[in-house]
Structure formats: structure tokens, C-alpha cells
VEXDREN-2710 file (C-alpha; in Angstrom, 1 decimal):
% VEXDREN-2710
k/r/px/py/pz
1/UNK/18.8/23.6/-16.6
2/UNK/20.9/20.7/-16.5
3/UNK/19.1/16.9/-16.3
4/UNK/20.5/16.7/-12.6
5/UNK/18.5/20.0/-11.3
6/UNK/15.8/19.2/-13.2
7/UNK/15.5/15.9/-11.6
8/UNK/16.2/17.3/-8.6
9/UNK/13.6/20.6/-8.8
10/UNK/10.7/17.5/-9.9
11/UNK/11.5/15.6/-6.7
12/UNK/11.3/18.6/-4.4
13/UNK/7.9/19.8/-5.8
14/UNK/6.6/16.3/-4.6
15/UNK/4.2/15.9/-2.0
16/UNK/3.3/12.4/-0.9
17/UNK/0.6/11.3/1.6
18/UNK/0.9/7.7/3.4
19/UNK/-1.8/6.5/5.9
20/UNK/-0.3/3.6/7.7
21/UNK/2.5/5.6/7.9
22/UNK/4.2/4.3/11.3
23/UNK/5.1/1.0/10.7
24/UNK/5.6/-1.5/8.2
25/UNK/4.9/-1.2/4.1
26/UNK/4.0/2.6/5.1
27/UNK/7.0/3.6/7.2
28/UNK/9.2/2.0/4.4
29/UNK/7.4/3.6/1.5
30/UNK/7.9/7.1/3.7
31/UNK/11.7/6.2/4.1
32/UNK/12.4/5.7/0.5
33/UNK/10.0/8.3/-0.8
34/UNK/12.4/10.9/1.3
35/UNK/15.4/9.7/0.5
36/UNK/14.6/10.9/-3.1
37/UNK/13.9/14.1/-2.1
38/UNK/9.6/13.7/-1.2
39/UNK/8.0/15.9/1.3
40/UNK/6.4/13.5/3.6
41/UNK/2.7/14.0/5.0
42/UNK/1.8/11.1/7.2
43/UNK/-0.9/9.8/9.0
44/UNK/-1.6/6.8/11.1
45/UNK/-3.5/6.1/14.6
46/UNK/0.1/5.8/15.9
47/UNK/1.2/9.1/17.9
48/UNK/4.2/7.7/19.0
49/UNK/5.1/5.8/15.4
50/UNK/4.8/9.0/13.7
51/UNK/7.1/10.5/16.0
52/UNK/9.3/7.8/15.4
53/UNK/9.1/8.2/12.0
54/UNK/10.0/11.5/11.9
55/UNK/13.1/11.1/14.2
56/UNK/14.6/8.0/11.4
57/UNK/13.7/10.5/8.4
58/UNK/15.9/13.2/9.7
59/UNK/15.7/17.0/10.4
60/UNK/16.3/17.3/6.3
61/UNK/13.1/16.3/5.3
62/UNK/10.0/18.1/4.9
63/UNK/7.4/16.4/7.3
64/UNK/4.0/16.6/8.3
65/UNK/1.6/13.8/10.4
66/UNK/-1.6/13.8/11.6
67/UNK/-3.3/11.2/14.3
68/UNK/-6.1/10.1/12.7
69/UNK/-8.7/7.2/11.9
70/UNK/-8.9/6.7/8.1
71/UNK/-13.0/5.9/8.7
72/UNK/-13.2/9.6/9.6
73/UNK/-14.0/11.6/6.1
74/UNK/-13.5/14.8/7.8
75/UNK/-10.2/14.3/9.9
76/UNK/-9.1/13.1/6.4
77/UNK/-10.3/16.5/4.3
78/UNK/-8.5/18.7/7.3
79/UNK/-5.5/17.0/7.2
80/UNK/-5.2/17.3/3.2
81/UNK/-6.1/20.7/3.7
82/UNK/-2.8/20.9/6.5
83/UNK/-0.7/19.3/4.1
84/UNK/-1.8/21.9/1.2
85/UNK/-1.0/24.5/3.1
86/UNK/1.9/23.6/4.5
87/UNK/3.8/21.4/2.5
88/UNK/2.2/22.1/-1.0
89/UNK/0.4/20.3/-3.6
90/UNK/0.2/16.6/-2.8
91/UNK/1.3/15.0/-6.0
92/UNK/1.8/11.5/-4.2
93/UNK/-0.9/9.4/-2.1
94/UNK/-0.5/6.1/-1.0
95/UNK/-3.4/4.6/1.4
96/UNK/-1.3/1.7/3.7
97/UNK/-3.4/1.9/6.2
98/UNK/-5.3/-1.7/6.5
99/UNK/-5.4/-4.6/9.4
100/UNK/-6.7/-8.5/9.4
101/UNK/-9.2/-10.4/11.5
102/UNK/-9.1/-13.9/10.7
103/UNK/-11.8/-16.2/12.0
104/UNK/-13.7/-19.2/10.3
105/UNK/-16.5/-17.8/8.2
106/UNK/-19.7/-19.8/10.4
107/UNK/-17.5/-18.2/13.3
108/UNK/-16.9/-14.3/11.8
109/UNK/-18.9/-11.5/14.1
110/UNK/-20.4/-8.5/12.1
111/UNK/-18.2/-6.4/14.0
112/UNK/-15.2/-8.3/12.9
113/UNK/-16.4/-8.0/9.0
114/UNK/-17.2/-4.2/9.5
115/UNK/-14.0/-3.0/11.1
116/UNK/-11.7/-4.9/8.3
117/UNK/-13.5/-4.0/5.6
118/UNK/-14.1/-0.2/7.0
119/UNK/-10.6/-0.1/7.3
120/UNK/-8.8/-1.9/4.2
121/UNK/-11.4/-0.4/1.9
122/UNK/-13.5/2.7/3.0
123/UNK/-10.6/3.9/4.8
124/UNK/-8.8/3.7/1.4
125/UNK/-11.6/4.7/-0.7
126/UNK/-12.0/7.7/1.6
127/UNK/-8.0/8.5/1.4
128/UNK/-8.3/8.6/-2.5
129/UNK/-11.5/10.8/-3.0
130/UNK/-10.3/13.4/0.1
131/UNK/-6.6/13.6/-2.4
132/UNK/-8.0/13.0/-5.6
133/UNK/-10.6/16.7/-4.8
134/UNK/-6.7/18.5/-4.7
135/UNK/-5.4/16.5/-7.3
136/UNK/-8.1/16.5/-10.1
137/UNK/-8.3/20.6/-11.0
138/UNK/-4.7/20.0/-11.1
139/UNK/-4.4/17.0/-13.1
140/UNK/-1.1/15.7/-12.0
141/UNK/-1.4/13.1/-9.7
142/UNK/-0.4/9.5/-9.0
143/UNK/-1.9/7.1/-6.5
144/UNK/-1.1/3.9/-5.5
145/UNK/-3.1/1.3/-3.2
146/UNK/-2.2/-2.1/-1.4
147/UNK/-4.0/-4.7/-2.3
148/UNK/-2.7/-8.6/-1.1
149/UNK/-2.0/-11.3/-3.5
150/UNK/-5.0/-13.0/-1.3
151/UNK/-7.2/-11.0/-4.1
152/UNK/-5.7/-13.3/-6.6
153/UNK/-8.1/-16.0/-4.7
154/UNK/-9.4/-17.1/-1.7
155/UNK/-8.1/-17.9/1.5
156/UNK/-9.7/-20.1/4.8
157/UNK/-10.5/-17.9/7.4
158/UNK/-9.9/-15.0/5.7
159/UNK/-12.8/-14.0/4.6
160/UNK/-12.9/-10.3/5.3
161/UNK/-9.7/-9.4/4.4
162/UNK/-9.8/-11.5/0.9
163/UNK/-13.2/-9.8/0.3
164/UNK/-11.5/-6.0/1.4
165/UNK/-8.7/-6.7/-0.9
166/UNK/-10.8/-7.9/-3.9
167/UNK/-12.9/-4.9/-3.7
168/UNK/-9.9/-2.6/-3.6
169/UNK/-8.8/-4.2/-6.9
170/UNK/-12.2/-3.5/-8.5
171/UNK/-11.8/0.4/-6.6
172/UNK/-8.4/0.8/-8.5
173/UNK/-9.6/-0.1/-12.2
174/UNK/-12.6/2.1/-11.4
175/UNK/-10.6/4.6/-10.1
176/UNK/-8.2/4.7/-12.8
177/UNK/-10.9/4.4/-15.3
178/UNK/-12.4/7.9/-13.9
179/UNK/-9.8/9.8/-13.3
180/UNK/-7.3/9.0/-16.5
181/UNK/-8.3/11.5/-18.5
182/UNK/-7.9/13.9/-16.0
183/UNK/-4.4/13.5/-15.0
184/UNK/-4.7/11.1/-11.7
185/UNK/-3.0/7.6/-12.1
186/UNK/-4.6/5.0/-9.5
187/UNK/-2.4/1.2/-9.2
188/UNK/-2.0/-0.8/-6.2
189/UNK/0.4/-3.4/-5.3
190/UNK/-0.3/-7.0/-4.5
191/UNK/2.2/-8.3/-2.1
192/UNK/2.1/-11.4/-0.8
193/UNK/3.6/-12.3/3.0
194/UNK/5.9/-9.6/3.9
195/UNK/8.4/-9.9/7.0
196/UNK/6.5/-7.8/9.3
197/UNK/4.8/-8.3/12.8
198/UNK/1.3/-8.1/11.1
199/UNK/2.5/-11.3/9.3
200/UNK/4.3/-13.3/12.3
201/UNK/0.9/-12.1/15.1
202/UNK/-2.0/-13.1/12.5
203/UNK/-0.1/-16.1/10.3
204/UNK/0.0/-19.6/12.5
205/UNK/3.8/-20.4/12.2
206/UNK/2.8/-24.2/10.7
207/UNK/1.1/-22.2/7.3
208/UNK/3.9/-19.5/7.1
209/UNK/6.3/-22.3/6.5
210/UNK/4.2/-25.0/5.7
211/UNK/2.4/-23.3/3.2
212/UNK/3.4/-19.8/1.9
213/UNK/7.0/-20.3/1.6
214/UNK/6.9/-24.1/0.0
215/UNK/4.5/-22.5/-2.8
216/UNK/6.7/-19.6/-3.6
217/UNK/9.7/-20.3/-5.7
218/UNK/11.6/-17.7/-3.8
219/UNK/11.4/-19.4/-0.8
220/UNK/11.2/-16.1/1.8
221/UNK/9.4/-13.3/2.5
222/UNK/9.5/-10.0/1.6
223/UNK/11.2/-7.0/2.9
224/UNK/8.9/-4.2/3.5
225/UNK/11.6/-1.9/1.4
226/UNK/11.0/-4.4/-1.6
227/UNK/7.4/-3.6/-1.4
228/UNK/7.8/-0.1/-1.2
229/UNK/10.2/-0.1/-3.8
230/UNK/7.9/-1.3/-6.5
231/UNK/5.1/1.4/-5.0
232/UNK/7.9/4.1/-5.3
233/UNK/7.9/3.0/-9.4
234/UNK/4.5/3.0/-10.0
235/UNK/4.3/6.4/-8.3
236/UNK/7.3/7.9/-10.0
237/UNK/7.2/9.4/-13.8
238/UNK/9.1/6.2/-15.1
239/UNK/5.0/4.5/-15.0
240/UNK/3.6/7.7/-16.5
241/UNK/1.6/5.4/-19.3
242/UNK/0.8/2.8/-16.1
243/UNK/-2.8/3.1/-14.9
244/UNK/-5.5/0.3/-13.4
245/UNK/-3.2/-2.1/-12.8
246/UNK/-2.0/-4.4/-9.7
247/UNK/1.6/-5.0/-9.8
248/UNK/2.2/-8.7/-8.0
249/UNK/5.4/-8.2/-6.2
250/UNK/4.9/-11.7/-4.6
251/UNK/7.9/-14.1/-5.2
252/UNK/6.8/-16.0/-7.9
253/UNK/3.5/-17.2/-5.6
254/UNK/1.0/-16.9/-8.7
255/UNK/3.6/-17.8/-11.3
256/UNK/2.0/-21.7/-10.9
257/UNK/-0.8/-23.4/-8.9
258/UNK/0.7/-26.9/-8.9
259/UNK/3.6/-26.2/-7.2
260/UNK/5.6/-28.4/-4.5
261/UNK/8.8/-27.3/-2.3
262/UNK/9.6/-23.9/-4.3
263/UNK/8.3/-24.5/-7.4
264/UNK/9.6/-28.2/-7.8
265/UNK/7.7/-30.7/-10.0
266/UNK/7.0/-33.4/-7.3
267/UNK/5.5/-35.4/-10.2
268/UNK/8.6/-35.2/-11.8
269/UNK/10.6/-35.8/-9.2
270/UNK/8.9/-39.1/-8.4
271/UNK/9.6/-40.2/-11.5
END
């Protein structure tokens, strides 16, 4: 067999699952996942996303979806047991599905701190054990979360989200550290802001600019392909020996702490 169908015969024996699959890092990471050949199985609360979805990937692609809440342990069993049968062994599983609630800590209802950390990490948590009961006999498997670069630190008015993202950082070593040995990879990705409505409805305009892009030495955003690009390498067999780790695909945000205008030195500057 030449290196060309082999490539080729790997890529169409691969199965991926994305929650969060309608819009955003999800629909991107769907996108490039079937461009390379991927059968897509995708889920989201989004009917008419999905559908969407499905129309921009093209009659060429091998597609499943499912409506469904990523709290709900047994939608999410039936719909890996949909995708099984249908599509085949899920080799690829990558849990997008998450949301923000921002609100001053004194000033945060229960309700508020239950629904974003139900979502962002039960919901994931839920999405990995559900794939991980497929993948496990099977040991091949590769699964990859998204985590934020706010669970580098801590952010004002945050504090659901930074504590959801946190603890899915300490679910992916954990992960990764139980599942190793049997054949299951678990990373995540830690992006920081990405050009998405998510960002530009829950970011105040005055701390997108103001803040975020005059600490990071890029000085812009993300795409939501550039995410999903670096989820597509941690997935792939080229990070076969990469488990337990967060990939920072933030523009340089973390690369310094005392940073002014882009990574200037305004000390030195002022000299």
C-alpha cells in the first residue's frame, strides 16, 4: 500500500464527536476535521446550527448530529451508541460545548454558578466518560478538551467560568493519567479571546481592547480555525507520545506578566 492510501484508509476509519458543534471553535474544528477526510458526529442544543453545519460540510462527508443537552448522561450514551452504529468506532472526541455568565462574585446567583459549571465541566466530564466506555476496550483513542487561558489565573467577574476551566485542566491530567495505559490520549487547548460572538456579547468593548489585546504581543484575536487547528494536532497521530497537557494557543498572552502595548517595555521606553 502506498504512503498516500495508507494515509488516506487512517483518515477514513476516523470517527470524531464535537459537542458545541454548531458554531464557533466546534463548527471550525468539524470543518477542518472533514476536510481531512473525518466522519463527523455532532451534537449541540442548536437544531438549526447543526443543519447548517451539515449543509457547509457538503454531501461528501459522513455526518451524524444529535440535539441534545450535554448535562443529560443518557441523551449522551444514545447518541454514542447512534454514532457506533452508524458511523463506526469513534476514534475522535472533542467536548466544545461550554458558555459564560459573568457577574461580580458578592453579586453571582447559585443558579448562575450551577449552569456554567454544569456545562463547561460536567457536561465535558460526561462527554469523555460516555466516549471513553467505546474507546477503552479498544484502546485507540484521542480526546481533546477546551480549557481558556483564564485557567492560567483569575479573572474579575469571572468567577464561574475561571473556576469551570481550572477544573477541566485538573479533569484532563486525571484523565490522561487513567486512561494512558490503555490507549486513550486526553489534552485540551487553552485559547485565549477568540473572534467569535461569545467573545464580542460577554467581553465589554473597553477590556477587549483595553486590556486583552494591549497584553498580547500579537495584538488580535484569534480565528476560530487557528484554534481548531491546534485541536486537529493534538488529535491527529503526529501527538501520539502527547498526553495531559494544555496547549496555550493564546498569542503570546502568558509569555510575560509585565507587559505594556503588545509586549513593549514601557519602563524602557521611558527611559
Amino acid at each position: 500500500m502506498s504512503e498516500t492510501a495508507r494515509n488516506t484508509s487512517s483518515a477514513m476509519a476516523r470517527v470524531a464527536l464535537v459537542t458545541g458543534a454548531a458554531s464557533g471553535i466546534g463548527e471550525a474544528v468539524c470543518r477542518i476535521l472533514a476536510g481531512s477526510g473525518v466522519a463527523i458526529a455532532a451534537a449541540d442544543q442548536n437544531a438549526a446550527g447543526l443543519a447548517a453545519l451539515q449543509d457547509r460540510l457538503g454531501p461528501g462527508v459522513r455526518f451524524l448530529s444529535a440535539v441534545l443537552d450535554v448535562r443529560d448522561e443518557a441523551a449522551q450514551q444514545a447518541f454514542v451508541a447512534d454514532v457506533e452504529a452508524k458511523l463506526g468506532a469513534i476514534t475522535d472526541v472533542v467536548p466544545c460545548a461550554g458558555l459564560a455568565r459573568s457577574a461580580p462574585a458578592e453579586e453571582m446567583t447559585g443558579e448562575q454558578w450551577d449552569l456554567v459549571l454544569d456545562i463547561n465541566l460536567r457536561g465535558t466530564f460526561l462527554t469523555c466518560k460516555t466516549a471513553a466506555a467505546v474507546m477503552l476496550p479498544r484502546r485507540r483513542g484521542s480526546i481533546v478538551c477546551l480549557a481558556s487561558i483564564t485557567a492560567r489565573g483569575g479573572q474579575p467577574g469571572r468567577a464561574n467560568y475561571a473556576a469551570s476551566k481550572w477544573g477541566l485542566v485538573g479533569l484532563v491530567k486525571s484523565l490522561a493519567s487513567e486512561w494512558g495505559n490503555r490507549g486513550v490520549r486526553v489534552n485540551a487547548v487553552a485559547p485565549n479571546g477568540v473572534d467569535t460572538p461569545m467573545l464580542t456579547a460577554g467581553v465589554p468593548e473597553h477590556f477587549r481592547e483595553g486590556v486583552m489585546l494591549d497584553r498580547t504581543p500579537l495584538g488580535r484575536f484569534a480565528q476560530v480555525e487557528e484554534i481548531a487547528q491546534g485541536i486537529a494536532f493534538l488529535l491527529s497521530d503526529a501527538a501520539s507520545y502527547v498526553t495531559g497537557t494544555v496547549l496555550d494557543i493564546d498569542g503570546g498572552l502568558t509569555a510575560g506578566y509585565l507587559t505594556h502595548k503588545q509586549g513593549s517595555d514601557y519602563a524602557l521606553h521611558q527611559r
